[in-house]
MDTraj code that builds the backbone (N, CA, C; nanometers):
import mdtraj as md
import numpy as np

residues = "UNK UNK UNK UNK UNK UNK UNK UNK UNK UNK UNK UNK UNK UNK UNK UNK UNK UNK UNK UNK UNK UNK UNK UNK UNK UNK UNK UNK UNK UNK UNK UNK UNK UNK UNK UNK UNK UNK UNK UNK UNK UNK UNK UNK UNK UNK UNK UNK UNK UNK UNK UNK UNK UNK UNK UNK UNK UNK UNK UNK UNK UNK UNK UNK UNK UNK UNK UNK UNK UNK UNK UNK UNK UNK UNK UNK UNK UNK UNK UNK UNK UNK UNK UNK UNK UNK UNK UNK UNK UNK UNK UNK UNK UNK UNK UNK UNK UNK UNK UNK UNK UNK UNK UNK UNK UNK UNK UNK UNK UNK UNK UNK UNK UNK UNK UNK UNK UNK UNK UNK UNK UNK UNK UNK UNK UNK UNK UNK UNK UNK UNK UNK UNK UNK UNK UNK UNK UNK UNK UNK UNK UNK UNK UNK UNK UNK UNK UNK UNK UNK UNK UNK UNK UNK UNK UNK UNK".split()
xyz = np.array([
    [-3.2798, -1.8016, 24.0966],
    [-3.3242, -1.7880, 23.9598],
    [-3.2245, -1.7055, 23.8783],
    [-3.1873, -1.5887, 23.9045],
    [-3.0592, -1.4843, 23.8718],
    [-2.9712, -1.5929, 23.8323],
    [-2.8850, -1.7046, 23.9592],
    [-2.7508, -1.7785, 23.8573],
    [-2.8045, -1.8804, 23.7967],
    [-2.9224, -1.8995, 23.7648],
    [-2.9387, -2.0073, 23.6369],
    [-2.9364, -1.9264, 23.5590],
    [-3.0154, -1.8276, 23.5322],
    [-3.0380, -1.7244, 23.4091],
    [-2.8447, -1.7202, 23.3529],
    [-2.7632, -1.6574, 23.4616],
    [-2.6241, -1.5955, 23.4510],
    [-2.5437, -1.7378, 23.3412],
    [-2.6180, -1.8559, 23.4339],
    [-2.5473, -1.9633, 23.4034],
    [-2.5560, -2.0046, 23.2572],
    [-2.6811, -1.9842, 23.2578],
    [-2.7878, -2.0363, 23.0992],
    [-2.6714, -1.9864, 23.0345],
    [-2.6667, -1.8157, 23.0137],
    [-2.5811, -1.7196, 22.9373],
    [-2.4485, -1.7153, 22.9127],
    [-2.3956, -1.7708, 23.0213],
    [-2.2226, -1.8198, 23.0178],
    [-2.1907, -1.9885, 22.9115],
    [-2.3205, -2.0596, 22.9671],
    [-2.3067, -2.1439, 22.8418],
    [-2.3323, -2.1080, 22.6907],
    [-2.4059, -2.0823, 22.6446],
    [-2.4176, -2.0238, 22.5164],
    [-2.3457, -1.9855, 22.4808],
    [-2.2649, -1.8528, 22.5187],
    [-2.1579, -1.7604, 22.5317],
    [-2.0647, -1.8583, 22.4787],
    [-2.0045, -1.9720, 22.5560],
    [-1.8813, -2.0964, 22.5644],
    [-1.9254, -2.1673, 22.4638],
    [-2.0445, -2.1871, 22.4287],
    [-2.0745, -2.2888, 22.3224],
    [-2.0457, -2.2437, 22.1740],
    [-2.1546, -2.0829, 22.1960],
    [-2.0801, -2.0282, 22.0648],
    [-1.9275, -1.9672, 22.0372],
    [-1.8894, -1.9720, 22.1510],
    [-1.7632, -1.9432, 22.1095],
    [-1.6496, -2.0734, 22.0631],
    [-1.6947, -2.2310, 22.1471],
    [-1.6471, -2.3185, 22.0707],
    [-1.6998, -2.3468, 21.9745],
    [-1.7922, -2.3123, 21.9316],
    [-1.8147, -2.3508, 21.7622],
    [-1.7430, -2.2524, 21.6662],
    [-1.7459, -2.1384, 21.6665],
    [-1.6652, -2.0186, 21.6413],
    [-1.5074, -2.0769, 21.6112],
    [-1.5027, -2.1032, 21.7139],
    [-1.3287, -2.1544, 21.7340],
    [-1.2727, -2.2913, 21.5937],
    [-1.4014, -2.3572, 21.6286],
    [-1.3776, -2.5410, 21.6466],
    [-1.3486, -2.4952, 21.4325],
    [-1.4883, -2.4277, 21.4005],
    [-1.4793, -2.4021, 21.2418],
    [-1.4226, -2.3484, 21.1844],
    [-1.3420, -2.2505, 21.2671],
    [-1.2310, -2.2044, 21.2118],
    [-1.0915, -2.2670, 21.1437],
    [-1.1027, -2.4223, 21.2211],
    [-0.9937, -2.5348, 21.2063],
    [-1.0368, -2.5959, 21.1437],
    [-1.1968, -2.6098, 21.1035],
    [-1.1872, -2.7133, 21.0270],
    [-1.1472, -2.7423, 20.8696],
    [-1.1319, -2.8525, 20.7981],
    [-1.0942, -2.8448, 20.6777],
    [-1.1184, -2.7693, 20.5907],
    [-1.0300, -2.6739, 20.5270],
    [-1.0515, -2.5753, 20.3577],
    [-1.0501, -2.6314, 20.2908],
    [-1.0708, -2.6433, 20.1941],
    [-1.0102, -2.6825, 20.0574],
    [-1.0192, -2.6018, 19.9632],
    [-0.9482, -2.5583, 19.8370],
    [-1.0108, -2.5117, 19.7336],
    [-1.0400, -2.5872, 19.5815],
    [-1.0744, -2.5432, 19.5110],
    [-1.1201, -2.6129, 19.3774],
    [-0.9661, -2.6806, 19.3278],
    [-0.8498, -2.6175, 19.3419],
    [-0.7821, -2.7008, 19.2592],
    [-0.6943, -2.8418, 19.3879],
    [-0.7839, -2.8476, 19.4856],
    [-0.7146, -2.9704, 19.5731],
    [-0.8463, -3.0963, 19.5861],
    [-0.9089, -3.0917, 19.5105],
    [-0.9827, -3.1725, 19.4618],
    [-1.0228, -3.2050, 19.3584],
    [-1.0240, -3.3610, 19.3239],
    [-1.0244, -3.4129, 19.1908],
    [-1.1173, -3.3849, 19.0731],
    [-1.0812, -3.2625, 18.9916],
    [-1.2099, -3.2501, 18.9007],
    [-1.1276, -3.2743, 18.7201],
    [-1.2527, -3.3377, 18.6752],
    [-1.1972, -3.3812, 18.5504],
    [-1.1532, -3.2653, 18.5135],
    [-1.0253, -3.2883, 18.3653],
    [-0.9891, -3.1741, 18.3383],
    [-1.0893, -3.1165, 18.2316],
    [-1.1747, -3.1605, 18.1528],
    [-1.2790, -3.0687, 18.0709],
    [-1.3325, -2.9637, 18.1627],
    [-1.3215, -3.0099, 18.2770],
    [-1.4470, -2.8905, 18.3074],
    [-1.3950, -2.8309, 18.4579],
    [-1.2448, -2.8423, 18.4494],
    [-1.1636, -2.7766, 18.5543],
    [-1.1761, -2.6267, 18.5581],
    [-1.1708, -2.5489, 18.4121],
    [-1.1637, -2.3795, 18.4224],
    [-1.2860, -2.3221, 18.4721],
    [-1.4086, -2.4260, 18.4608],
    [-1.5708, -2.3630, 18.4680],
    [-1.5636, -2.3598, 18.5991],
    [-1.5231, -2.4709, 18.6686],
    [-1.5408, -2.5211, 18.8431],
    [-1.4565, -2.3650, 18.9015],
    [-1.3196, -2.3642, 18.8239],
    [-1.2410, -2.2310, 18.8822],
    [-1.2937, -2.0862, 18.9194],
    [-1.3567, -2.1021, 18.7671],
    [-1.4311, -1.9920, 18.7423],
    [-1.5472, -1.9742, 18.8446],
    [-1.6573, -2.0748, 18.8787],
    [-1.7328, -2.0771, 19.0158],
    [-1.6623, -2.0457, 19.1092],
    [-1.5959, -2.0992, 19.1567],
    [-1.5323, -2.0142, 19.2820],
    [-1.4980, -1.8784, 19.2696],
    [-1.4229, -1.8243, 19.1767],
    [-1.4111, -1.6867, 19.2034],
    [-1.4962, -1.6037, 19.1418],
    [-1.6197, -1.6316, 19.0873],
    [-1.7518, -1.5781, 19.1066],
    [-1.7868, -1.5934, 19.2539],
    [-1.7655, -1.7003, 19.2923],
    [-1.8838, -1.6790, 19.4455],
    [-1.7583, -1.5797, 19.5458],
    [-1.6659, -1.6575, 19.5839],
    [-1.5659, -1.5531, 19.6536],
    [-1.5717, -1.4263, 19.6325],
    [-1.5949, -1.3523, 19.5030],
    [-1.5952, -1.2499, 19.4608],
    [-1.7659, -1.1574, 19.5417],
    [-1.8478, -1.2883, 19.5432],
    [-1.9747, -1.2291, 19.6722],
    [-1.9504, -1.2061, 19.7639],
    [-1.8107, -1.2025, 19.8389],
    [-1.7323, -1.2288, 19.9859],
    [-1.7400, -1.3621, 20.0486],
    [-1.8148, -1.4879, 19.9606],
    [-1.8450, -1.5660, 20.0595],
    [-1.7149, -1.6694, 20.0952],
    [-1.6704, -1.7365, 20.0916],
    [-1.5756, -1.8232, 20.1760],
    [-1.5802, -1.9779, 20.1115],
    [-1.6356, -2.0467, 20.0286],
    [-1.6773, -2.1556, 20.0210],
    [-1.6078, -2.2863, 20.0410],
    [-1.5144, -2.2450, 20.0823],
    [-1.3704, -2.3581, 20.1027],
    [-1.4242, -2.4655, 20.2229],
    [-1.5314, -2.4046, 20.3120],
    [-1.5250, -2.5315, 20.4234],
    [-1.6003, -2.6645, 20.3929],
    [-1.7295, -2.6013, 20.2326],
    [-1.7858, -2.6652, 20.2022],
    [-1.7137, -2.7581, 20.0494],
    [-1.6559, -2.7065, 20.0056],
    [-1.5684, -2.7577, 19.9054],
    [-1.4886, -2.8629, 19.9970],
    [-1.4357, -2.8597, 20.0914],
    [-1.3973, -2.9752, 20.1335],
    [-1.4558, -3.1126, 20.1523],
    [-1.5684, -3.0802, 20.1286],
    [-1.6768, -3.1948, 20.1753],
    [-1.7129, -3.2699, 20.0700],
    [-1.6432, -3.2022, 19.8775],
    [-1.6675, -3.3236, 19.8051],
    [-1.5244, -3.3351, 19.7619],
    [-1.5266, -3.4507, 19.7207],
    [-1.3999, -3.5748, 19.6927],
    [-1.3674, -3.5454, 19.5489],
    [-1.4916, -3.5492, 19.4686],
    [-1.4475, -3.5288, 19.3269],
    [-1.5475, -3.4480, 19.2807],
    [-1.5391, -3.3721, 19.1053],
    [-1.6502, -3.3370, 19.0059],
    [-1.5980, -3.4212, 18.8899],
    [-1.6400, -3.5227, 18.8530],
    [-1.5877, -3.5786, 18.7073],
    [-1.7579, -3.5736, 18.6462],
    [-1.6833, -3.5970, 18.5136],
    [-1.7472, -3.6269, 18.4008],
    [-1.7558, -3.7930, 18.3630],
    [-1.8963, -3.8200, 18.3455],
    [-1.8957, -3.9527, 18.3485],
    [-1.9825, -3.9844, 18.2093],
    [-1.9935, -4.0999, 18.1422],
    [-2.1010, -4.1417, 18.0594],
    [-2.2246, -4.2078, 18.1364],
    [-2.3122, -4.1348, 18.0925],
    [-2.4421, -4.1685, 18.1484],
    [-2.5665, -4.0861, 18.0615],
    [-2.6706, -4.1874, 18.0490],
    [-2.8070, -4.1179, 17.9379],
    [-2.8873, -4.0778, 18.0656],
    [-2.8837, -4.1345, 18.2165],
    [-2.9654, -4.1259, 18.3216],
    [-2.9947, -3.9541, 18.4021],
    [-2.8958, -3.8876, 18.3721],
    [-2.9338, -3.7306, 18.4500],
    [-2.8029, -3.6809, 18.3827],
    [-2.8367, -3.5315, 18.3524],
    [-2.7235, -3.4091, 18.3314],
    [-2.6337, -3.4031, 18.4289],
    [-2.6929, -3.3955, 18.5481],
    [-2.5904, -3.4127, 18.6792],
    [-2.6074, -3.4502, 18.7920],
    [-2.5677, -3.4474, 18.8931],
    [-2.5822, -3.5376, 19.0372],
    [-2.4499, -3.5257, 19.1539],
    [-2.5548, -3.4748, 19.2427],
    [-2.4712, -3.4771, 19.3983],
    [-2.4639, -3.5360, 19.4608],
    [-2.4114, -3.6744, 19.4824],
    [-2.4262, -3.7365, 19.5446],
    [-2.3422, -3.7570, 19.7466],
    [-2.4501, -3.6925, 19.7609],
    [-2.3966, -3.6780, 19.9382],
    [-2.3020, -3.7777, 20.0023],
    [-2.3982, -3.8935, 19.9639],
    [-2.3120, -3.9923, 20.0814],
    [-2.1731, -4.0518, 20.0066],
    [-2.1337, -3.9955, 19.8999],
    [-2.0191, -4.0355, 19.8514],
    [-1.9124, -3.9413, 19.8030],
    [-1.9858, -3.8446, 19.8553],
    [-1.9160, -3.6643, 19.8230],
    [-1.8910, -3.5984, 19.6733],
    [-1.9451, -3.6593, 19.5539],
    [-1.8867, -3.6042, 19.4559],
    [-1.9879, -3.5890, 19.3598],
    [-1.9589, -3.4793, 19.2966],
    [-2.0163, -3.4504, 19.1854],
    [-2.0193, -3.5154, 19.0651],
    [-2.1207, -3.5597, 18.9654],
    [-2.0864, -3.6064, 18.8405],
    [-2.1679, -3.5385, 18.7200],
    [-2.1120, -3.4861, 18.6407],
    [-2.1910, -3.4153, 18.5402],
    [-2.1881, -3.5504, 18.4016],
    [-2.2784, -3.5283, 18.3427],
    [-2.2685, -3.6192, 18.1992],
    [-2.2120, -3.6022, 18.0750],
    [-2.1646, -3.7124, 17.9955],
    [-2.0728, -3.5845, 17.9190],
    [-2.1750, -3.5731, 17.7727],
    [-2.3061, -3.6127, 17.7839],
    [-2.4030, -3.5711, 17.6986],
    [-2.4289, -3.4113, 17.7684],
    [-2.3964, -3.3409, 17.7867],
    [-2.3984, -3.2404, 17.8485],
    [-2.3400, -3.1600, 17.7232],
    [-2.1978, -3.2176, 17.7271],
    [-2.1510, -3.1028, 17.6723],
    [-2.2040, -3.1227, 17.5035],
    [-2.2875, -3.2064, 17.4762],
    [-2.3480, -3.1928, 17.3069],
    [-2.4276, -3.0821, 17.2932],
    [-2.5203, -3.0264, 17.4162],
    [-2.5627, -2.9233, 17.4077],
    [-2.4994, -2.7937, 17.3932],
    [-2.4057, -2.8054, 17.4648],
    [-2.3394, -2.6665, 17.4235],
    [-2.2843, -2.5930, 17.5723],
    [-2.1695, -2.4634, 17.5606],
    [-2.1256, -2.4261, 17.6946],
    [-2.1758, -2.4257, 17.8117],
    [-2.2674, -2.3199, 17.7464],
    [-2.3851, -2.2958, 17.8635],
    [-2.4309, -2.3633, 17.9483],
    [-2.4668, -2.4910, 17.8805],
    [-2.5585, -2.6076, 17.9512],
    [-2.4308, -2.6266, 18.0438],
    [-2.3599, -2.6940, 17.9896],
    [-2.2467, -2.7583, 18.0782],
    [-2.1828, -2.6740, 18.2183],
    [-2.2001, -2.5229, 18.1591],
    [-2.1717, -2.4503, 18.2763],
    [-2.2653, -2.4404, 18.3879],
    [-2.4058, -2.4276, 18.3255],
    [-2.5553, -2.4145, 18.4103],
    [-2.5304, -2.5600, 18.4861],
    [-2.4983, -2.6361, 18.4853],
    [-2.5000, -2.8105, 18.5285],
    [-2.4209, -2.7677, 18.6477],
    [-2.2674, -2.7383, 18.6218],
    [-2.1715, -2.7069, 18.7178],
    [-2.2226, -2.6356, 18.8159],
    [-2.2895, -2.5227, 18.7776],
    [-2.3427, -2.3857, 18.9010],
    [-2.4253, -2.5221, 18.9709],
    [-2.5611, -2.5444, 18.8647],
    [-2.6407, -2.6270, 18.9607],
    [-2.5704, -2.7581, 19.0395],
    [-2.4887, -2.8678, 19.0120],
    [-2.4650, -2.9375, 19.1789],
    [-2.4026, -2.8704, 19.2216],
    [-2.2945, -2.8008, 19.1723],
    [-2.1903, -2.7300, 19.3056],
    [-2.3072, -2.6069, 19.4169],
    [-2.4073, -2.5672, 19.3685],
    [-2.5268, -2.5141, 19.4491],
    [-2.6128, -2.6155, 19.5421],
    [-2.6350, -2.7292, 19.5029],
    [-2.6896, -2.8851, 19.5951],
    [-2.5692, -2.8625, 19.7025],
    [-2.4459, -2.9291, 19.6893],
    [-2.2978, -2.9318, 19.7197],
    [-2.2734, -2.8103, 19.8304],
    [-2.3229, -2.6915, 19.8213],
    [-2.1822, -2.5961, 19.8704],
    [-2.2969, -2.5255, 19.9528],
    [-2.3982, -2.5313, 19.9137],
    [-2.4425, -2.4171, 19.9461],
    [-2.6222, -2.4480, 19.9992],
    [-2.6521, -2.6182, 19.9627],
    [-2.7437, -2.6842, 20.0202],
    [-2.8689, -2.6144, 19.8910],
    [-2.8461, -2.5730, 19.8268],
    [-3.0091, -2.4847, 19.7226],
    [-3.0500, -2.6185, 19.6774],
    [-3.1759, -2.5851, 19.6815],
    [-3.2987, -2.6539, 19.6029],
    [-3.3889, -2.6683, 19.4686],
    [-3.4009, -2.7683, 19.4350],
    [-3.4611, -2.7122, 19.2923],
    [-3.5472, -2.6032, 19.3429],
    [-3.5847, -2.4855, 19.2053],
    [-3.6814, -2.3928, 19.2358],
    [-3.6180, -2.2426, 19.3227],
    [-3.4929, -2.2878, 19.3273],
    [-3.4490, -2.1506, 19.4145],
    [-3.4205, -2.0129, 19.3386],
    [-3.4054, -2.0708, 19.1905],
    [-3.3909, -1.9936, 19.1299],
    [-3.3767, -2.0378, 18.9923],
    [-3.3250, -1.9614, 18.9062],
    [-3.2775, -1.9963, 18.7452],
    [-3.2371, -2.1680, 18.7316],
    [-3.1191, -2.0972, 18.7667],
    [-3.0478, -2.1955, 18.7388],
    [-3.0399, -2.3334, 18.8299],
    [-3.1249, -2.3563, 18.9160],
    [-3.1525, -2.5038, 18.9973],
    [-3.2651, -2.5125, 18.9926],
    [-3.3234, -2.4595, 18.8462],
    [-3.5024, -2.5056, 18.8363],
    [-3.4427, -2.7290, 18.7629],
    [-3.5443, -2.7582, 18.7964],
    [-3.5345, -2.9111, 18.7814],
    [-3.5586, -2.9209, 18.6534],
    [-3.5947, -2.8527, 18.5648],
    [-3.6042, -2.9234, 18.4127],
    [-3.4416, -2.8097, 18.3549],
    [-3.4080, -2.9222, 18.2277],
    [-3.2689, -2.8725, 18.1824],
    [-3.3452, -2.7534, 18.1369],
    [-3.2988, -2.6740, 18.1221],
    [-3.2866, -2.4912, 18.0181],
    [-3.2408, -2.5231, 17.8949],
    [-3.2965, -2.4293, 17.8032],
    [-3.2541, -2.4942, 17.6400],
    [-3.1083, -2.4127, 17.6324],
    [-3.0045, -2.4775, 17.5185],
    [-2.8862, -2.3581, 17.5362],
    [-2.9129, -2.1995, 17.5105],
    [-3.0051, -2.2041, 17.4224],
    [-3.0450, -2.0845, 17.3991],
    [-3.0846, -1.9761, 17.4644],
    [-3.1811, -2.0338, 17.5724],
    [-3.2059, -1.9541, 17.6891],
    [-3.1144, -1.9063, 17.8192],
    [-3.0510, -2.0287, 17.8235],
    [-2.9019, -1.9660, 17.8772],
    [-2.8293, -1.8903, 17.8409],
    [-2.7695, -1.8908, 17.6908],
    [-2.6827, -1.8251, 17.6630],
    [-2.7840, -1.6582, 17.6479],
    [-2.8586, -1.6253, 17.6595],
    [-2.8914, -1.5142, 17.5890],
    [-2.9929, -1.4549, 17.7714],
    [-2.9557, -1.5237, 17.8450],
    [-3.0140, -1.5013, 17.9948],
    [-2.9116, -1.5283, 18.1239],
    [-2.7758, -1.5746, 18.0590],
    [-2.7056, -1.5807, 18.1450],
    [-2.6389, -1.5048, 18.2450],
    [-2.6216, -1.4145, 18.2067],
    [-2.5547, -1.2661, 18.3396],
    [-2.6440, -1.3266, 18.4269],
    [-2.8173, -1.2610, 18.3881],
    [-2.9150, -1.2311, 18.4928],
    [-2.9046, -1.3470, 18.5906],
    [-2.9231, -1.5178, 18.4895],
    [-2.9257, -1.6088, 18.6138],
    [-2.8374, -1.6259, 18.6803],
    [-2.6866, -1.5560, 18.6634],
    [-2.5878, -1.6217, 18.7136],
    [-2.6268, -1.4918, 18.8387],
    [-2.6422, -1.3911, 18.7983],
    [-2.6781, -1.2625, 18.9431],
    [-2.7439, -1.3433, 19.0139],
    [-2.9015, -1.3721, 18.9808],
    [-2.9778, -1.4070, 19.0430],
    [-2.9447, -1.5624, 19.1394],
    [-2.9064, -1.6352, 19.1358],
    [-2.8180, -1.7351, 19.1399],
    [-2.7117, -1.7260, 19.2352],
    [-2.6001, -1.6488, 19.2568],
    [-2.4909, -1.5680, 19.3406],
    [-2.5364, -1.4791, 19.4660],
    [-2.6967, -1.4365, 19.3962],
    [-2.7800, -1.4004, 19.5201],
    [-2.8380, -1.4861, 19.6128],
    [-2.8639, -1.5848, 19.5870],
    [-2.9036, -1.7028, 19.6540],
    [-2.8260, -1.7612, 19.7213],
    [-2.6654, -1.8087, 19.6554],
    [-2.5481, -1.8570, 19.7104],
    [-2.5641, -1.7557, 19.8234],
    [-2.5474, -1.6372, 19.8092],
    [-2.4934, -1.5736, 19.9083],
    [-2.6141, -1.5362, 20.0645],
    [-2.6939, -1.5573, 20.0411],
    [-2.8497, -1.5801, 20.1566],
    [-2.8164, -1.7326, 20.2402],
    [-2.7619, -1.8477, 20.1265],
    [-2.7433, -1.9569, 20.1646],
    [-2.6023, -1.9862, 20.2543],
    [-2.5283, -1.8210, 20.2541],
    [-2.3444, -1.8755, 20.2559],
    [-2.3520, -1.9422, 20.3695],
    [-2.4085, -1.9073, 20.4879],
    [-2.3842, -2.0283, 20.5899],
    [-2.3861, -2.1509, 20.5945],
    [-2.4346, -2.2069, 20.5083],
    [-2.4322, -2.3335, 20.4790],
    [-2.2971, -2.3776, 20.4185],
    [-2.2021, -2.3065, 20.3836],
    [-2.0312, -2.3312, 20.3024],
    [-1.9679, -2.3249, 20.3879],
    [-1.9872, -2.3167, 20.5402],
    [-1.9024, -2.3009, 20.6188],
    [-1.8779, -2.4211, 20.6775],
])
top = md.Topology()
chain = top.add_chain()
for i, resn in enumerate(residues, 1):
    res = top.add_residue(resn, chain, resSeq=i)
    for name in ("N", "CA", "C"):
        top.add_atom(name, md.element.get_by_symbol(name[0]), res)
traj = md.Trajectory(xyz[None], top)
């Protein structure tokens, strides 16, 4: 019973240490080695070194989408689409104003990077936010928000 127990423990040990190992190799990327339209290239920048700036790392999960463009569409503000890796924001977006367009960005790159759910917070509640309420609530949601990223960081790895 002793060398199964020993044994059990030496595997785990080997397992987590090849996973340890294996993710360390796997693909980085950062925001500017993936295709994002240029309107809304400085906001995407700017996300990253907000979240990095939490200590978190988000490069293993940034590898995992292909693009963020801006598309025409009346159908949604924005969209993650998994099985095709990329982000698309609308560019009725930006009629509303910065804010919105920035709140859009946080919210898929939060679907995207970091797996959040509507409801996790501010800024990935499922109905749009008026600009107004953004702009005049934004620090807090973006804290509140960066706090979440960062509970979630295992998931960017």
């Amino acid at each position: 019973m002793k060398h199964i127990k020993e044994s059990i423990i030496v595997f785990f040990i080997f397992a987590g240490s090849l996973w340890i190992g294996l993710s360390h190799f796997r693909e980085k990327k950062k925001m500017k080695d993936i295709q994002i339209s240029s309107s809304i290239l400085a906001e995407c920048l700017n996300w990253e070194r907000k979240v990095e700036s939490m200590g978190i790392d988000p490069s293993g999960a940034i590898a995992r989408i292909s693009s963020i463009k801006v598309i025409k569409t009346e159908e949604y503000a924005g969209v993650y689409d998994r099985s095709g890796s990329r982000i698309e924001i609308s560019s009725r977006v930006f009629d509303k104003g910065e804010y919105s367009v920035r709140s859009t960005i946080y919210h898929e790159l939060g679907h995207a990077v970091f797996k959040l759910e509507h409801g996790d917070c501010g800024i990935m509640n499922d109905r749009i936010l008026s600009e107004e309420y953004l702009k005049d609530n934004w620090d807090n949601l973006v804290t509140e928000y960066l706090k979440k990223c960062y509970e979630k960081r295992l998931e960017s790895i």
